[in-house]
Every structure is written in C-alpha cells, then in structure tokens.
C-alpha positions, 0 to 999 in steps of 0.5 A: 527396374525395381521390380528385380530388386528382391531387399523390400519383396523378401521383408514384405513376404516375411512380415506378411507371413509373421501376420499371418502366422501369429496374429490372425490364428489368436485372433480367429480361436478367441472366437466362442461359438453361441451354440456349442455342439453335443455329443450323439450316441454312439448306437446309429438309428435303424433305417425304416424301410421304403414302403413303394409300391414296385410295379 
C-alpha cells in the first residue's frame, strides 16, 4: 500500500509549507492599496438625540 509510505507525504508537506511560508506573504505584501487610508481624529462625534414621538 503506498499510502503508508510517509518518504514522499513528508517532503510534499515540507515543500508546500516552504511555499507557503516564503513565497506567498512577498508575493501578497508587494501589494499597494489604491486608496490609502487617513488618519480620523482622535475627538468622537456627539450623537444627535432621537427625536421620536413616544406615546
């Protein structure tokens, strides 16, 4: 059965995760975001009050 045989398993495990490791984070940082996000201020909005009618 060559399932059991855990030689090639080990190394296909171990190359993936040396993919996945050093290619793939390069690769996905490299991106630049189109629009960059700003900085708010610091002071939160007052919230307006509800202005329902309660009957």
């Amino acid at each position: 059965m060559p399932q059991l045989n855990p030689a090639p398993w080990f190394a296909i495990l171990v190359f993936s995760w040396l993919v996945f490791l050093t290619i793939i984070p390069t690769k996905v940082m490299a991106h630049s975001f189109m629009n960059e996000p700003s900085t708010q201020s610091a002071e939160k909005p007052k919230p307006e009050p509800w202005n329902w009618p309660w009957h």
